[in-house]
Every structure is written in C-alpha cells, then in structure tokens.
N, C-alpha and C positions, 0 to 999 in steps of 0.2 A: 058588439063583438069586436076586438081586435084580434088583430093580424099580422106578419108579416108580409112584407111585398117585397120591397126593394131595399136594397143598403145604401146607407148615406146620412152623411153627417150635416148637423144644422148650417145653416148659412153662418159663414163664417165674420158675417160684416154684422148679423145682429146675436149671435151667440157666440163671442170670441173668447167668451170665460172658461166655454168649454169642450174648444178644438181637441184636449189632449184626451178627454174620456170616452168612454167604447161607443163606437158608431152607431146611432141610431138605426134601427130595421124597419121595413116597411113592406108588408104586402098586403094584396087586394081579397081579400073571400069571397071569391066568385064560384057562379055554379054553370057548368058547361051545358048542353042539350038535354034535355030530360032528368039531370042531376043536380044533387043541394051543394051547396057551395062549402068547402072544405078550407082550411087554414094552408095558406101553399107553407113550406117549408122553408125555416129561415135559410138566408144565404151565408155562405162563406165569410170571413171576415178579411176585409182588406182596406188599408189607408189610400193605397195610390193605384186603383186603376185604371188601365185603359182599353178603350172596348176592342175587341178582336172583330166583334161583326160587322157585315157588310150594311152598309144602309139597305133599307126598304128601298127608296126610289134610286136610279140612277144620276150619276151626271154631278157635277161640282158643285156644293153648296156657292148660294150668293147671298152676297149682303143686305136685298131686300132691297136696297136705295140707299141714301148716301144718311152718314150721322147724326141723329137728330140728341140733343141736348135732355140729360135727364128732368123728369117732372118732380116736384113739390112731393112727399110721404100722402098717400090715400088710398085707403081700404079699396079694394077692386070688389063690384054690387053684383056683374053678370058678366058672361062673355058668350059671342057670338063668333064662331066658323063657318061661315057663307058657304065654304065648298061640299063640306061633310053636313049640312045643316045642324050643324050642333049650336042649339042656345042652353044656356042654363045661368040659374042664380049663380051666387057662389056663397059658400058657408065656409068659416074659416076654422084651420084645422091646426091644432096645435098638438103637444106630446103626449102620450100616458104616460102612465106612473112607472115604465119601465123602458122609456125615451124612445119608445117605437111611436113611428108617425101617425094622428087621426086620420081614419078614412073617411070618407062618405058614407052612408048607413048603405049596405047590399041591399035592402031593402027597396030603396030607392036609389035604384043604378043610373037615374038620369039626370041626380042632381051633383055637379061638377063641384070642387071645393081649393080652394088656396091657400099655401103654407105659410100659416101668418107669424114665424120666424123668420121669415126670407125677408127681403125688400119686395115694396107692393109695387103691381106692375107701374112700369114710367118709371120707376126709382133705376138709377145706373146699380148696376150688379144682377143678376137670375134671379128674376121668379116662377115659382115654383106652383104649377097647377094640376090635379088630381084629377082622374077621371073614370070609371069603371068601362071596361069593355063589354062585359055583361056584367046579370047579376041577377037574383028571386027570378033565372030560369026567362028575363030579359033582355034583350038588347040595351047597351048601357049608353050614355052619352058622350062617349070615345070609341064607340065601336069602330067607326070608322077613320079613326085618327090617320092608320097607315097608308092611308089614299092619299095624303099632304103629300106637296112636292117643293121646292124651296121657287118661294114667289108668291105661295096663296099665304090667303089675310088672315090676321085673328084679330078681332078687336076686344077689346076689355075697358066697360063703362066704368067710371069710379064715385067713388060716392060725393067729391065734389063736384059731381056736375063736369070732370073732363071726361077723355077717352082716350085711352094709349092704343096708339093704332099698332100692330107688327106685319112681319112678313118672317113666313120660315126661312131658315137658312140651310135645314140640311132635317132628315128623318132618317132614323134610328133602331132598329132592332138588335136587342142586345141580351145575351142569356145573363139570367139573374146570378148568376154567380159570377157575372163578369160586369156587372153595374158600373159607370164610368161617375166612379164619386166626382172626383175633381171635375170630369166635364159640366155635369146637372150643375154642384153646389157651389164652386172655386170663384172665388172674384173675376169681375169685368167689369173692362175699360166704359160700357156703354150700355143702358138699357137691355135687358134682354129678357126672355120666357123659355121656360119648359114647359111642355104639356107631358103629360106621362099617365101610359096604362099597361094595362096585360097585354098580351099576345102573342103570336108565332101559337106552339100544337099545343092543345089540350092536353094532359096526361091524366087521364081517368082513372088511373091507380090510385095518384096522389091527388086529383081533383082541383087543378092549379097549371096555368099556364107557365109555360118553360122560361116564354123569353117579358120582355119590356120595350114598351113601343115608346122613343122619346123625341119628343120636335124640340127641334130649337128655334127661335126666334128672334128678332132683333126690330125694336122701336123704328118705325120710320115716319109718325107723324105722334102729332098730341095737339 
C-alpha cells in the first residue's frame, strides 16, 4: 500500500532533471492503539518551506565534532541508534508511479528503509532515512526517535565493509503541512542524515499523526 506522509522533493544532487516538477509526497499508514492504519492525508503544496515548530529537545544544535571528509558512493546494509535501541536492516526505497516516496511495508514496522535517490550515507549532501513509529497496531522502529538530543550517535554500516559514524545536530517536530523541504532535501556542504517519522497526537478521525519527527545529523567519523 502506498501513502502519503510527508512532502518533499527528490535530492536534488541525484535528480536534478527533475527539480521543476510537482513535489513528491510521502506519508506513513500507521495505525494508532487499537486501530488499522489509514492513509494520512496529503499535505499542502509548497517549494520553500520553513518549519515554524519548536524542536523536540532543548538547547542549540551542535556540530557533533569537527568535519569529517565525504566517503566513496555505498549502499547503507543496517543502522544502529545505541540510545533509543533501534537496529534494523535497511531496504532501499525509491518512487511510485505517482512520484510519491516508498515506504517500508506497515506490516513490518520495524524494518527501517533509505532513499536510494538521495546520496548514501558518508556521501557529502543528506541522506535520507525512513522509519515508522508504529504500525499492524506495533511499536515501529522510530518509536522512539524523539528522545535524540544533539550529541547521541547513529551509525550506518555500508555494504563495503565501512561505517559512517554521525552525531545529531538538532531534533525536529514539525506539522506536516509545514515540512521543511529545503532543510531534509537542499544540498550540503558536508556529509549529513535525516531520520524521519510520525509523530506529535494521533487524530483518530483521520487515523494519521499530525506532526514529523526529523533528526538531523552530521558525519563525524568513517
């Protein structure tokens, strides 16, 4: 089943042919406590947002440590969050036939996936990594994303045999009709990661959480 989740448009550094056409949408079909999981509602359309909401955690994002030098192009195999204990594969997620982003099957809310239009993690520019907060009535393997604070680890094994190590810089709650395109997708100077899932209240009308939990990240070993 596809879905909408969040709006935003392909990375711009490996899909540059097709910046000027309508933004790709994306959301999660999740299903809240005792309920099936329902299609949230697309978002609004916008080229240039920026997010109004206050972070999850307090206190100034930091840089994690000082610059580390982009990696070689390779697929990302698993990623591990030591704080939230989140491990999971990773399966890679590309478009439907209606340029809305793959998700992870709801089925299986604990398997984590990576947008393999983006650059892969270690590469200089955001990548981009999925994750359900629940799901088939679940605990998903982002539940706990909103507990990050800027300074805990993520690491991401690669199918060569490296590891792009990060540290958050800052964590994010943001209502989906205020999706901060350019923050997630927009070029950068230096290695970096999103993590992204649901969250903020239920609304059991529509059966779709309101807001988007998003971490950002920045490479500080390999």
């Amino acid at each position: 089943m596809k879905s909408t989740w969040w709006r935003g448009r392909r990375a711009p550094l490996v899909l540059a042919v097709v910046l000027l056409a309508v933004l790709a949408t994306l959301a999660f079909v999740l299903s809240g406590p005792g309920e099936t999981g329902q299609a949230a509602p697309q978002v609004a359309a916008s080229q240039a947002e920026t997010s109004s909401a206050a972070p999850v955690e307090s206190g100034a994002p930091t840089d994690g440590g000082a610059a580390v030098e982009g990696m070689p192009k390779a697929d990302p195999v698993s990623i591990d969050v030591p704080k939230i204990e989140a491990k999971s594969s990773l399966v890679p997620l590309g478009l439907n036939a209606d340029n809305t982003v793959e998700v992870p099957p709801v089925t299986q809310p604990m398997q984590a996936g990576w947008y393999e239009h983006g650059p892969t993690p270690g590469e200089v520019g955001p990548s981009v990594i999925l994750g359900h907060v629940d799901g088939n009535k679940q605990k998903g393997i982002f539940f706990r994303l909103k507990e990050l604070v800027p300074g805990d680890k993520v690491s991401i094994a690669r199918k060569d045999g490296t590891t792009a190590e990060f540290a958050v810089t800052k964590v994010e709650r943001v209502a989906k009709d205020k999706f901060p395109t350019d923050a997630v997708y927009g070029d950068t100077t230096a290695p970096e990661l999103r993590l992204i899932t649901c969250g903020g209240v239920f609304d059991k009308a529509s059966h779709n959480y309101l807001d988007n939990i998003i971490v950002f990240a920045r490479l500080i070993a390999r």
